[in-house]
VORO-136071 format. One record per residue (C-alpha): residue number from 1; chain; x, y, z negated. Coordinates in steps of 0.02 Angstrom, whole numbers. Each point is the difference from the previous one (the first is absolute). Example, Ala and Ser with C-alpha at 12.3 -4.5 7.8 and 13.67 -1.06 7.14 Angstrom:
% VORO-136071
NULUM   n chain      X      Y      Z
NULUM   1     A    615   -225   -390
NULUM   2     A     69    172     33
***
This chain:
% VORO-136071
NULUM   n chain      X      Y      Z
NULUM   1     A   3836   -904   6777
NULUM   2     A    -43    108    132
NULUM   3     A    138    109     92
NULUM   4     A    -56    168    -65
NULUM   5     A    -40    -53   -192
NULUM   6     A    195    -94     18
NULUM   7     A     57    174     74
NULUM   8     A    -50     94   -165
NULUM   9     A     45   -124   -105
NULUM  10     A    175     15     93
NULUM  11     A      3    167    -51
NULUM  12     A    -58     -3   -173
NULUM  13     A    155   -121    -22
NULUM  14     A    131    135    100
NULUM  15     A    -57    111   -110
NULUM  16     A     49    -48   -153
NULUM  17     A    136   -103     54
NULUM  18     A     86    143     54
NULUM  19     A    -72    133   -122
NULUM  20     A   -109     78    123
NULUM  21     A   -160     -8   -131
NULUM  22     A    -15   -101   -174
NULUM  23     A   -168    -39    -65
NULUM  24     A    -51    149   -149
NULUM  25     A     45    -57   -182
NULUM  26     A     54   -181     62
NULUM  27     A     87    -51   -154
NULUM  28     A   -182     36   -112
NULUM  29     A    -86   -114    147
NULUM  30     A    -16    138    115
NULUM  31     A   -123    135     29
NULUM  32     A   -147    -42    133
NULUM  33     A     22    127    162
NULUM  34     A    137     78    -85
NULUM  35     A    189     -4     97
NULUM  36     A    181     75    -34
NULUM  37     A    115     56    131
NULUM  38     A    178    -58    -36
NULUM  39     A    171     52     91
NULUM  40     A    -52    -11    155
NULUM  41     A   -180     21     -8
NULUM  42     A      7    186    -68
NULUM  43     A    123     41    136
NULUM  44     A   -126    -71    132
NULUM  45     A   -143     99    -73
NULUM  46     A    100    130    -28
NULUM  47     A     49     26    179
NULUM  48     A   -167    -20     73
NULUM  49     A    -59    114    -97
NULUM  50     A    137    126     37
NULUM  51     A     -8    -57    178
NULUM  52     A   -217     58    -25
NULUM  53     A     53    154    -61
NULUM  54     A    128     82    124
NULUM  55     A   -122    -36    136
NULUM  56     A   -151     60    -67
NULUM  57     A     65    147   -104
NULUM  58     A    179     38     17
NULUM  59     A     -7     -7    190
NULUM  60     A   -168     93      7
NULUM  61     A    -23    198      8
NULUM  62     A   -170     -8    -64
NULUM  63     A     18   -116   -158
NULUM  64     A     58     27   -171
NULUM  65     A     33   -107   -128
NULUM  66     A    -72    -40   -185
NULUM  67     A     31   -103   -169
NULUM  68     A   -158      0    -90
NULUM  69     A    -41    -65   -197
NULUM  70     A    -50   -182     -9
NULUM  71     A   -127     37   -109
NULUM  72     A   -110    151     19
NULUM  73     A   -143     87   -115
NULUM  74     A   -130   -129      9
NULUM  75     A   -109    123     91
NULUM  76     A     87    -13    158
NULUM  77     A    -55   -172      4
NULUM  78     A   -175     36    -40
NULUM  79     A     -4    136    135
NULUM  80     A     55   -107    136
NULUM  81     A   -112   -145    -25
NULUM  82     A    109   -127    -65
NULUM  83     A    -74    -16   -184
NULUM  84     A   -162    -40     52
NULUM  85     A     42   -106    191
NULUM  86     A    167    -56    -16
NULUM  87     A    -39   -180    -13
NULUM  88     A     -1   -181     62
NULUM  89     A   -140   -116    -14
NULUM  90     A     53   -131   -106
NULUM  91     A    -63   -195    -48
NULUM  92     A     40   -137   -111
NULUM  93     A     -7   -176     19
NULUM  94     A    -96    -65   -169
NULUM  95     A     95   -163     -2
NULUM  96     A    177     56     24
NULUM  97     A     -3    169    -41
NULUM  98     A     89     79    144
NULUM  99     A    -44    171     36
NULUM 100     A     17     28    212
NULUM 101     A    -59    172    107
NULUM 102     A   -177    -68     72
NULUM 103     A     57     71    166
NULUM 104     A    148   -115     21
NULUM 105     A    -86   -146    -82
NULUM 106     A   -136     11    158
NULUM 107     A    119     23    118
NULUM 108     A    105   -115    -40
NULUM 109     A   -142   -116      5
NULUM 110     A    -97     60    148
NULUM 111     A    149     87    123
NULUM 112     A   -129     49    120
NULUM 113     A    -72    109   -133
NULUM 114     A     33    187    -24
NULUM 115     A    -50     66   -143
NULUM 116     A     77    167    -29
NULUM 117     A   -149    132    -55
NULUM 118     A   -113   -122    -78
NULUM 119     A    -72     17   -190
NULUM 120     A     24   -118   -143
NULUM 121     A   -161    -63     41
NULUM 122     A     11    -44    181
NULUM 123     A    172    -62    -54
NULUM 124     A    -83   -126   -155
NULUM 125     A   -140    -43    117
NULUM 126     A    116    -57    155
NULUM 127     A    111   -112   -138
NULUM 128     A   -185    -76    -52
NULUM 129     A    -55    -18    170
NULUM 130     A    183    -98     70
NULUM 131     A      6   -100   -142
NULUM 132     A    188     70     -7
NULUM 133     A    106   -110   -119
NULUM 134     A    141     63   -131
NULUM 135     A    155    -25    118
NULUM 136     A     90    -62   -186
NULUM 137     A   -127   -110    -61
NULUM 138     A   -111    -47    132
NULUM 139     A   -140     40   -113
NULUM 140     A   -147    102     46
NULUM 141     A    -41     97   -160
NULUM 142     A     48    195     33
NULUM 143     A    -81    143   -109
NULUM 144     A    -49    161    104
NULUM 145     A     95    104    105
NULUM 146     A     38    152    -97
NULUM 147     A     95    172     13
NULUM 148     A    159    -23    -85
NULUM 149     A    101    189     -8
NULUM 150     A    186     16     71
NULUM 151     A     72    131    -97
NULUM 152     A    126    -40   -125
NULUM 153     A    -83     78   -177
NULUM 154     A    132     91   -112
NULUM 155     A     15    102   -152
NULUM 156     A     82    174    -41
NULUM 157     A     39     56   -154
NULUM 158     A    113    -93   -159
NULUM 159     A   -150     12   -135
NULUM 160     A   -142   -127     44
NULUM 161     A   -136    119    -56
NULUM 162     A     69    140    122
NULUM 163     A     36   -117    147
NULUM 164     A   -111     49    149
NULUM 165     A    -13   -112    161
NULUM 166     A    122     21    148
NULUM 167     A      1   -118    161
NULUM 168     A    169    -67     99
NULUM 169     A    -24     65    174
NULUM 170     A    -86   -117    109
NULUM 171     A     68    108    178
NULUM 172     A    151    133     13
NULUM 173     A   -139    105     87
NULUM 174     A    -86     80   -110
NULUM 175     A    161     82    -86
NULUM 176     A     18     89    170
NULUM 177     A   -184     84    -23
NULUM 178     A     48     33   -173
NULUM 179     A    151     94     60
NULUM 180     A    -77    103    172
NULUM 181     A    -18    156    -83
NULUM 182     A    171     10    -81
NULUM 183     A     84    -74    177
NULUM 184     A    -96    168     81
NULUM 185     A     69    102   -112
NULUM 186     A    206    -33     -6
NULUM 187     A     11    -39    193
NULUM 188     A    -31     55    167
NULUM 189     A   -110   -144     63
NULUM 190     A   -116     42    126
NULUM 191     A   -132   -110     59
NULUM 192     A     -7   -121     66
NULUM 193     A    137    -81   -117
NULUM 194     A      4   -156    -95
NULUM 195     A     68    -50   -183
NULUM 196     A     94   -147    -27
NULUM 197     A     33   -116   -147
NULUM 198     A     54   -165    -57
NULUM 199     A    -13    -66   -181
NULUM 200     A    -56   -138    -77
NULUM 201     A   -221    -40    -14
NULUM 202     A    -79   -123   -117
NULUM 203     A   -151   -117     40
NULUM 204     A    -90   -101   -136
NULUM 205     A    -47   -126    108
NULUM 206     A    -25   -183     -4
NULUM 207     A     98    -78    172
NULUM 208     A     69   -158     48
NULUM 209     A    147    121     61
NULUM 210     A     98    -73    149
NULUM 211     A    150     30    -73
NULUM 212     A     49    195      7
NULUM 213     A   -151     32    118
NULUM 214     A   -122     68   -135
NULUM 215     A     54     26   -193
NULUM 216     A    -30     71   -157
NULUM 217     A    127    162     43
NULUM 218     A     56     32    167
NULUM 219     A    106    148     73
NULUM 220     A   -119    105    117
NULUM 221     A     44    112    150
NULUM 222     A   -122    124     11
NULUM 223     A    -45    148    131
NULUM 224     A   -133    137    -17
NULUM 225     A     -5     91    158
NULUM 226     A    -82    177     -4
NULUM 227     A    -84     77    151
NULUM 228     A   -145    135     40
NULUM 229     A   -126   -125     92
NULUM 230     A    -47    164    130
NULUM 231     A    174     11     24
NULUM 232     A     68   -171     30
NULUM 233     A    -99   -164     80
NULUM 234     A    -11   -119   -138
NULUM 235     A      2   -136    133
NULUM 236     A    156     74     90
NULUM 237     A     89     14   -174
NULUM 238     A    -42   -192    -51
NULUM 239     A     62    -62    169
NULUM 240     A    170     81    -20
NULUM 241     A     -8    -87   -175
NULUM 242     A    -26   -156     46
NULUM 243     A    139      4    137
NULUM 244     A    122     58   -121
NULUM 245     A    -43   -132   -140
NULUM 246     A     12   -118    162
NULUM 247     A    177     68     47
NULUM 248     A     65    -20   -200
NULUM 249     A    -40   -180     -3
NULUM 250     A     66    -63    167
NULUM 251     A    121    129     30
NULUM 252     A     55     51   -184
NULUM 253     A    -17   -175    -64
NULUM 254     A     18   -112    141
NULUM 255     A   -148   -124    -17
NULUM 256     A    -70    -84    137
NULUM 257     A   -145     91     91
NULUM 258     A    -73   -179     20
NULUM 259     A    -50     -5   -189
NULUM 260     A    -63    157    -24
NULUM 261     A   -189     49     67
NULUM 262     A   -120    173    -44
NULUM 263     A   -167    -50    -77
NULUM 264     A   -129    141    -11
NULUM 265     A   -140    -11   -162
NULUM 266     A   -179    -12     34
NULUM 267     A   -141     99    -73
NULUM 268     A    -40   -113   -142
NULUM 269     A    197    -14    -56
NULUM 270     A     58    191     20
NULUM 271     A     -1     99   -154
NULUM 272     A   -147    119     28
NULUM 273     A     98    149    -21
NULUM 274     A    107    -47    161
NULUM 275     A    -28     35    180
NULUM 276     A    106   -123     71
NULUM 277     A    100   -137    -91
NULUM 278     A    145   -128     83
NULUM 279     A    127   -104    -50
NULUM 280     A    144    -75     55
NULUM 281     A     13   -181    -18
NULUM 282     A    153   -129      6
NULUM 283     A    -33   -173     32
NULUM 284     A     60    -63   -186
NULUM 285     A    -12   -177    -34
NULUM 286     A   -160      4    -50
NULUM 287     A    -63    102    134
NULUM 288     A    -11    154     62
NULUM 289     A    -20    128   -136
NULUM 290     A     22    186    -50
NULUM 291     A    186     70      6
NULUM 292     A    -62    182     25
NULUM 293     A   -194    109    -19
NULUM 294     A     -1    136     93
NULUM 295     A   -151     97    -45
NULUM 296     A    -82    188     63
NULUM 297     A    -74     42   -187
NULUM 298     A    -71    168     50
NULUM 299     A     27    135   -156
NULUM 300     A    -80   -140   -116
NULUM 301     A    136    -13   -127
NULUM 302     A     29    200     -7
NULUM 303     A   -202     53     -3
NULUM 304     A    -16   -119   -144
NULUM 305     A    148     57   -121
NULUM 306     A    -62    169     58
NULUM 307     A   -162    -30    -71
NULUM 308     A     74    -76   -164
NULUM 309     A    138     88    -55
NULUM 310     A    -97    174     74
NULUM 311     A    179     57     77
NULUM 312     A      9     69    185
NULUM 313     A     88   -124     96
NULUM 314     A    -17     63    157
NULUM 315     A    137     74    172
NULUM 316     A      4    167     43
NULUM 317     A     54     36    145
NULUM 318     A    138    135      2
NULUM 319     A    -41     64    156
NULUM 320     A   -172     16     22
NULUM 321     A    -51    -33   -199
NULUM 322     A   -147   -106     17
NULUM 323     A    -11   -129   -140
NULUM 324     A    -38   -183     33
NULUM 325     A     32   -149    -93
NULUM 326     A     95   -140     98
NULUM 327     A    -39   -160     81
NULUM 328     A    111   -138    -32
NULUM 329     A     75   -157    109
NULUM 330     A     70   -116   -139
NULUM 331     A    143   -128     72
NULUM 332     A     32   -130   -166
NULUM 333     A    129   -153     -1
NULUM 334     A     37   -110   -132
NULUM 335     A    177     25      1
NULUM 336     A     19   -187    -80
NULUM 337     A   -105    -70    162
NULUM 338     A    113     99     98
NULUM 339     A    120   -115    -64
NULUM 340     A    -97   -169      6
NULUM 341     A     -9     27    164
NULUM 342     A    181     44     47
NULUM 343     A     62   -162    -76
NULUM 344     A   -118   -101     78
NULUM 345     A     27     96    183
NULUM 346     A    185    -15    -47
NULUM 347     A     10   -200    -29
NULUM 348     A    104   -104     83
NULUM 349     A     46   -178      8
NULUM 350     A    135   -114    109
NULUM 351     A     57   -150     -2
NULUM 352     A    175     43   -127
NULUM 353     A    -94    131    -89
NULUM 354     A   -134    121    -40
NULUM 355     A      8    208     36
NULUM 356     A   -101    163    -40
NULUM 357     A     30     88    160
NULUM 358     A    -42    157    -89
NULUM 359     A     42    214    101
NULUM 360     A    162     35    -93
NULUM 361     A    -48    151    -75
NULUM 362     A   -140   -111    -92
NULUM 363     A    125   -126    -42
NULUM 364     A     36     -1   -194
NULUM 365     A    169     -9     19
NULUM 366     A     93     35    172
NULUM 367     A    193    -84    -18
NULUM 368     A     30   -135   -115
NULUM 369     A    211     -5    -36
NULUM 370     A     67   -153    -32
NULUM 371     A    183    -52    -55
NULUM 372     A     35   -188    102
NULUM 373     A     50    -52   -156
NULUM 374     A    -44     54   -189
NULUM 375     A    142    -87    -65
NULUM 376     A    114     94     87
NULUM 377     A     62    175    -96
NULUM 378     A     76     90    154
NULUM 379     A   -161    -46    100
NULUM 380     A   -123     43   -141
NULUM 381     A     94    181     -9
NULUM 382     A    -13     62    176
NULUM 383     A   -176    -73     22
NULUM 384     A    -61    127   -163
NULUM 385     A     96    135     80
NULUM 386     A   -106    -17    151
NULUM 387     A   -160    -34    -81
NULUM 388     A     62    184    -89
NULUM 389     A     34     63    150
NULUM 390     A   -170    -46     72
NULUM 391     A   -115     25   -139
NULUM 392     A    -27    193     -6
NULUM 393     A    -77    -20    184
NULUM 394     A    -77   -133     14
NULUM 395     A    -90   -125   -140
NULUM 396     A    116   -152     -4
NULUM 397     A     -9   -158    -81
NULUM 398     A    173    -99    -74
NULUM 399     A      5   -187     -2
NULUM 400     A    136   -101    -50
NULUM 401     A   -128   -163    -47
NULUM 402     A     47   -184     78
NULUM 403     A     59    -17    190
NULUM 404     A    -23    157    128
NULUM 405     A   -113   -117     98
NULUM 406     A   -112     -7   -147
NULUM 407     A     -4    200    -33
NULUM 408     A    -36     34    175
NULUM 409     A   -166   -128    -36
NULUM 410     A    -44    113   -146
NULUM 411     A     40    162     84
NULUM 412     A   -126    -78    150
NULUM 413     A   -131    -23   -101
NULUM 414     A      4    188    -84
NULUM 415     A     21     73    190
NULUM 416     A    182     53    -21
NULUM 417     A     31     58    171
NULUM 418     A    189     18    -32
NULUM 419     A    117   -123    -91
NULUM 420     A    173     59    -19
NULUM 421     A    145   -140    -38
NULUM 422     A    176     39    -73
NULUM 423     A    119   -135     48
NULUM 424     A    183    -43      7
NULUM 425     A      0     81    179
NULUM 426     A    -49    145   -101
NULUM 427     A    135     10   -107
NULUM 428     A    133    -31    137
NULUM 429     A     48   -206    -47
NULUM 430     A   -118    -77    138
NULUM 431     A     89    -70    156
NULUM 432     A    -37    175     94
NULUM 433     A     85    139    -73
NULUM 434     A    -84    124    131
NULUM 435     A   -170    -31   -129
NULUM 436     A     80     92   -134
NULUM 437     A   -141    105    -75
NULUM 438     A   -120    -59     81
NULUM 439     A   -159    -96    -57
NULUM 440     A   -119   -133     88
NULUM 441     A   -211     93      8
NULUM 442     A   -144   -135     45
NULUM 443     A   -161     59     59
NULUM 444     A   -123    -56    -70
NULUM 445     A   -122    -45    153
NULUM 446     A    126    -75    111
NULUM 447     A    117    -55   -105
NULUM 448     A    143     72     86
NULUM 449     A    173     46   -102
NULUM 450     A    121    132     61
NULUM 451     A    151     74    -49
NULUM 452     A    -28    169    -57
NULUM 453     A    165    100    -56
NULUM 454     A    -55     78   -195
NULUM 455     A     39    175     49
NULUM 456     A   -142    -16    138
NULUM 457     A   -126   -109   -113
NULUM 458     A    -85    154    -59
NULUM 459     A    -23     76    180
NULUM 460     A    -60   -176     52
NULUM 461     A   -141    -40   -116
NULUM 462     A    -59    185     22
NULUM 463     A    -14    -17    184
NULUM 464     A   -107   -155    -42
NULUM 465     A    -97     54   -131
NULUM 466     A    -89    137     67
***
């Protein structure tokens, strides 16, 4: 097993172990592509995504924020292009009956290969030409490549007869469209400005996965950024954007700058709408692939539910009142690859133990508060009236499981950067009656434990949580 494969399978373990992510609708034989987020899982994501959203809208005098529907009139989708190109091309292996994107299957096979761009055919002929094998099987016996549709089909309506056809969204961005006129009308915005939104997107498509990196329902993070292109320099205005999504992931998420790399889309692989297309790659275990598009879309999206829904979706300018309808620069993260890659950054391993070395404000819980002993009522008691006293400020985890040296493992391996321990110092019975109210704090990187008197634990852990 090679070091990266053992590095995800590491992590897979971690996860569940310590109910970072469960596999979807285990107890039924699970759910391909399909994960839950226990305890500490939703805090992670949870974070992240709050930690997205104060520094691209909260923080920002030129963004607002937005909660669209996750399923819109069917129209929408019909407009923007997704009924009729929203797809993968798909093939089955004959003898096994796996189902696998052609586009992975070839480059799987042939890494030198890029095929982003090409048609079914080119894709059928290339499998026909290398002779490519079912990685399952090992037979060669494939149908033809064909387009295979992403968006989840649903119904509205209770009576069968009356049901009409709905679609779960396939991107958060559209919603935003959607909602331009009303946003115009009950603020102040003035271009440029962007809209932001998170929410959760559906794909219908058949992956092998990697774990969280690409699933049936994700959480997106979505930005549509609004701008008069004789006003503003489109390539001025995606610089700027790419330096700030830069800054969030090594400064607002700590990851290594090593593993992270820009990768700009050729001709043949940029959607034909967009002027310039990039994304920001990490260096996953099985490769380098997209954490982050950023893509200049033009006014696309807004000319074409102009043209079908026949309403005026265009700025005016409240100064000079000319009309225009904006160009957009669209940043989208998968807030769940966000995620993937934090714990993988984050991973640690020495000799006595193993260690997420996660930012604290990411971490899913930031003190752990332990009494030395469970069995002991008068240490038990003052150890919940700390955890009490910590737990309106600051998430915190109780433990009272096995030996401390074994909760301080566990806390490790959820990134706990705090454990607090109640002992008989505490109480006032140790050997030192000068370490009366006061409790022992280990860091979690270095290991170190201090005496920290509990009327100043609250100061402390503030000072090094920021």
């Amino acid at each position: 097993m090679d070091q990266q494969n053992d590095l995800m399978e590491k992590i897979v373990s971690l996860c569940k172990r310590r109910g970072f992510v469960f596999p979807g609708s285990e107890i039924y034989g699970g759910l391909a592509n399909s994960y839950e987020y226990g305890p500490a899982g939703v805090e992670l994501k949870k974070n992240i995504t709050d930690a997205w959203w104060q520094f691209f809208v909260r923080s920002r005098p030129d963004m607002v924020g937005l909660d669209s529907s996750i399923i819109l009139h069917p129209k929408v989708w019909e407009a923007s292009g997704h009924v009729a190109g929203f797809a993968d091309a798909l093939i089955d292996c004959k003898s096994c009956k796996m189902r696998t994107r052609a586009d992975h299957l070839i480059e799987e096979a042939l890494p030198e290969m890029k095929v982003e761009g090409k048609s079914v055919e080119e894709l059928t002929q290339i499998i026909q030409d290398r002779k490519i094998k079912c990685p399952n099987c090992g037979k060669f016996d494939w149908t033809a490549v064909r387009k295979f549709n992403l968006l989840f089909e649903t119904h509205i309506g209770i009576v069968p007869e009356a049901q009409s056809q709905a679609y779960l969204r396939g991107e958060t961005a559209q919603g935003i469209f959607v909602s331009f006129k009303n946003i115009l009308d009950s603020t102040r915005v003035r271009l440029p400005f962007g809209v932001g939104q998170t929410g959760k997107s559906f794909r219908n498509e058949i992956t092998k996965g990697n774990f969280i990196f690409r699933t049936l329902e994700f959480e997106q993070a979505e930005i549509e950024y609004f701008f008069d292109p004789k006003e503003s320099n489109w390539q001025e205005l995606f610089e700027q954007w790419k330096a700030d999504m830069w800054k969030f992931v090594t400064e607002g998420l700590g990851v290594d700058k090593e593993n992270l790399r820009w990768r700009e889309h050729g001709d043949e692989e940029r959607s034909f709408y967009s002027k310039r297309t990039e994304d920001l790659e990490y260096n996953f275990p099985f490769g380098f692939k997209e954490l982050w598009g950023l893509a200049y879309r033009t006014d696309y999206d807004l000319q074409q539910h102009i043209k079908a829904s026949g309403v005026d979706l265009s700025y005016t300018d409240p100064q000079s009142g000319k009309k225009i309808v904006p160009h957009v620069i669209e940043p989208a993260v998968g807030i769940n690859r966000l995620m993937a890659m934090v714990l993988l950054d984050s991973y640690r391993e020495e000799a006595d133990r193993v260690y997420l070395a996660l930012p604290p404000r990411l971490a899913p819980y930031k003190v752990a508060v332990f009494p030395l002993l469970a069995n002991k009522p008068a240490l038990v008691a003052k150890a919940k009236d700390i955890y009490q006293m910590l737990a309106p400020n600051f998430t915190t985890a109780w433990d009272d499981r096995g030996n401390v040296g074994k909760r301080y493992y566990s806390q490790d391996e959820i990134g706990t950067p705090f454990c607090v321990t109640v002992d008989f110092d505490t109480l006032g019975e140790g050997k030192d009656p000068a370490l009366k109210d006061t409790v022992t704090v280990r860091d979690r990187d270095s290991k170190e434990q201090i005496r920290i008197k509990i009327e100043e634990l609250k100061s402390y852990l503030t000072n090094k949580l920021i």
